[in-house]
SEMI-29497 format. One line per field, with one value per residue (C-alpha): x, y, z. Coordinates in nm, 2 decimals. Each point is the difference from the previous one (the first is absolute). Layout:
<atoms>
c1: X:...
c2: Y:...
c3: Z:...
</atoms>
This chain:
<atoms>
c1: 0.00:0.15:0.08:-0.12:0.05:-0.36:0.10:0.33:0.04:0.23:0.02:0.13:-0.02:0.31:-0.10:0.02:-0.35:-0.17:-0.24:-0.35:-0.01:-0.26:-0.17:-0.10:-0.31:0.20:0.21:-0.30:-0.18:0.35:0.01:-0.35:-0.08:0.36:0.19:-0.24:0.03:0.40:-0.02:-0.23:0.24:0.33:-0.23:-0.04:0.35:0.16:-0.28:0.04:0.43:0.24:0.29:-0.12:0.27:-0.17:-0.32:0.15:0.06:-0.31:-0.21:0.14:-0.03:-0.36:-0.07:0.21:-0.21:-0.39:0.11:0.10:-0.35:-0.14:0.10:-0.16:-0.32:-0.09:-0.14:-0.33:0.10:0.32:0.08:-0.09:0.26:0.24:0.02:-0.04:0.34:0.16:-0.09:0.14:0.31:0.01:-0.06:0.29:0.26:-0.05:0.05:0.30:0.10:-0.02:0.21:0.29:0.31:0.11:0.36:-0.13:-0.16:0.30:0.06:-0.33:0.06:0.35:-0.16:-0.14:-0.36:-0.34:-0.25:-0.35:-0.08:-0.20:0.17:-0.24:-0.08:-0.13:-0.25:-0.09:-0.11:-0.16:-0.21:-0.11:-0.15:-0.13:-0.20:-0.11:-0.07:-0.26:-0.13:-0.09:-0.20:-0.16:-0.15:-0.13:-0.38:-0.03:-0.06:0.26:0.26:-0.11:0.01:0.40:0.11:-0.13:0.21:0.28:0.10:-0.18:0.07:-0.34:-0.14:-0.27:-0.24:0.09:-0.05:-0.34:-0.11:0.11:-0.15:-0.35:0.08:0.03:0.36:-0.07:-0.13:0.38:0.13:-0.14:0.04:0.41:0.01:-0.14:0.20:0.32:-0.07:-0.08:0.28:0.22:-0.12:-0.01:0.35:0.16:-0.15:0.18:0.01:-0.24:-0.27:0.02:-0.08:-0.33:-0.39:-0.13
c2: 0.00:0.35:0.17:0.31:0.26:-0.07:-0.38:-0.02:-0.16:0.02:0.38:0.12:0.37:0.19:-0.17:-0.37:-0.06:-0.19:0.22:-0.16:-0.12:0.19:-0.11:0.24:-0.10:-0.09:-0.25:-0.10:-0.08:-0.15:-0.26:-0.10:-0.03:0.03:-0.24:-0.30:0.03:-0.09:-0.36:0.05:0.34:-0.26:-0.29:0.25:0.15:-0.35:-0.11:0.31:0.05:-0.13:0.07:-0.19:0.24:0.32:-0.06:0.09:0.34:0.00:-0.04:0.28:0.23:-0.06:0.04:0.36:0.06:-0.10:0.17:0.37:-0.04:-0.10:0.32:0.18:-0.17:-0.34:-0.20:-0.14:-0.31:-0.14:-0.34:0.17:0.29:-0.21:-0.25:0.32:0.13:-0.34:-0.04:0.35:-0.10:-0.28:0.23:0.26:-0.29:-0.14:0.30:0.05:-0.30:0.06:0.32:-0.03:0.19:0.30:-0.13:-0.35:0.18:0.21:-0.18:-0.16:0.14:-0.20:-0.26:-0.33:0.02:-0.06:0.35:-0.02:0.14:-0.18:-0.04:0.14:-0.31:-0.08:0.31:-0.08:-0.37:0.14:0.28:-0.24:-0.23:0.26:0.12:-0.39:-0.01:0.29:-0.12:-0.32:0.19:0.18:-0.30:-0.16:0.11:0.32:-0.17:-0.30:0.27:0.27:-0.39:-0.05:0.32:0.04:-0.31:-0.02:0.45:0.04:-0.28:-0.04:-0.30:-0.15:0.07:0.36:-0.04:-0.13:0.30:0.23:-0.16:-0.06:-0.42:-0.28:-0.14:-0.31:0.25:0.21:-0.38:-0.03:0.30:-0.09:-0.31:0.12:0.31:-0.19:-0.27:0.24:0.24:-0.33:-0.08:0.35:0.08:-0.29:-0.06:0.20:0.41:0.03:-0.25:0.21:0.34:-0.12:0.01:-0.39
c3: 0.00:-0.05:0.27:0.10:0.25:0.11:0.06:0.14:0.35:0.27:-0.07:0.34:0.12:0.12:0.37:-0.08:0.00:-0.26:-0.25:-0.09:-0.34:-0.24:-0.29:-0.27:-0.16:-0.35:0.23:0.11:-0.28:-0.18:0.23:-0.01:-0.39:-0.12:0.16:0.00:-0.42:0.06:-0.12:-0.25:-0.17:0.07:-0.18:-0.26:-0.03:-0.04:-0.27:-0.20:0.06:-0.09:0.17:0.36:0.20:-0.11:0.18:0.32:-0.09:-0.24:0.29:0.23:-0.30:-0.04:0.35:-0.05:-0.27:0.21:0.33:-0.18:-0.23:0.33:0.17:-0.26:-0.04:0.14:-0.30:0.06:-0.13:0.11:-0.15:-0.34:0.06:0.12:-0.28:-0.23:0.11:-0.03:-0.36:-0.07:0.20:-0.22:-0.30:0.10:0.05:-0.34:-0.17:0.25:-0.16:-0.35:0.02:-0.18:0.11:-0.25:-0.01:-0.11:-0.35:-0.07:-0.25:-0.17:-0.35:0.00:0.07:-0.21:0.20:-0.15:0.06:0.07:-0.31:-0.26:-0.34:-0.29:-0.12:0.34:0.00:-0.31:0.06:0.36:-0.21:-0.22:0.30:0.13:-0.28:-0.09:0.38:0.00:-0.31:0.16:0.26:-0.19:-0.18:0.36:0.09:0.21:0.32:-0.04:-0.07:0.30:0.24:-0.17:0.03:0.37:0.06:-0.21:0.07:0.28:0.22:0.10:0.17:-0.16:0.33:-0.10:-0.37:0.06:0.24:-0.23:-0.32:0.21:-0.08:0.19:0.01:-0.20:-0.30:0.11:-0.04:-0.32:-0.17:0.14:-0.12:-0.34:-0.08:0.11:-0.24:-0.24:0.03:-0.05:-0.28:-0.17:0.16:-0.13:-0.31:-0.31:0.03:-0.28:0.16:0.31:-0.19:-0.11:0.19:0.04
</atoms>
């Protein structure tokens, strides 16, 4: 737990007697719905880490990070706060991690290493998909492509689909199952079948 003027003991005052230990109301309420939440946030650093030695300090830093929030504002829901900052701990050391040091790119242009960008040819080919890709949804009935393209670019569940269409989910499933099949065979038949209204 961090310490805190608030929580130190065995303070003693200029005439050897012992002070009475205080607890501030954010000690208070750390060690009631904070610290009960340590196996579960270790459980959860080991699963999601992986370098086992860094939990140690991982922990302590997210503790830092929920007692100075705390003494701003108490969240009204702890366990959700707390796991909150541990995924953006997470977060902030893998983007530590990726950081390259300046000294270690000096030299990139001298060097025989592959870029990230795409060779023309490359666009090209990925244009062309593309196009033959919308062309294929265009050819799926209205409703088959609004279930796909809820699914496929906007990562909705079909539950979600289906309240948003006005459906049941085995009509979501349906219209899935259809347009997938569909787009298949449009998308992977030749680029002038794919152009062209069943």
């Amino acid at each position: 737990m961090i310490e805190t003027p608030e929580t130190r003991s065995g303070n003693a005052d200029p005439h050897g007697r012992a002070q009475a230990v205080t607890i501030s109301g954010t000690d208070a309420w750390f060690v009631q719905e904070i610290l009960p939440l340590e196996a579960l946030l270790r459980q959860f650093l080991r699963h999601n880490w992986h370098g086992n030695g860094d939990v140690e300090d991982m922990l302590q830093d997210i503790y830092v990070r929920v007692y100075q929030a705390a003494q701003q504002q108490v969240p009204a829901q702890p366990r959700q706060f707390v796991f909150a900052i541990a995924r953006n701990l997470l977060i902030d050391r893998v983007r530590q991690e990726r950081i390259i040091p300046i000294e270690a790119v000096a030299d990139l242009e001298n060097m025989d290493v592959a870029t990230d960008e795409a060779a023309p040819d490359r666009i090209v080919i990925a244009r062309d998909e593309l196009r033959r890709l919308q062309a294929a949804f265009d050819c799926l009935p209205p409703r088959c492509r609004e279930a796909v393209m809820m699914k496929q670019v906007d990562g909705l569940s079909r539950r979600e689909i289906a309240q948003r269409m006005g459906v049941s989910e085995e009509t979501v499933k349906r219209h899935l199952t259809n347009g997938m099949c569909a787009l298949a065979d449009l998308f992977l038949g030749s680029s002038s079948d794919a152009g062209k209204k069943p």
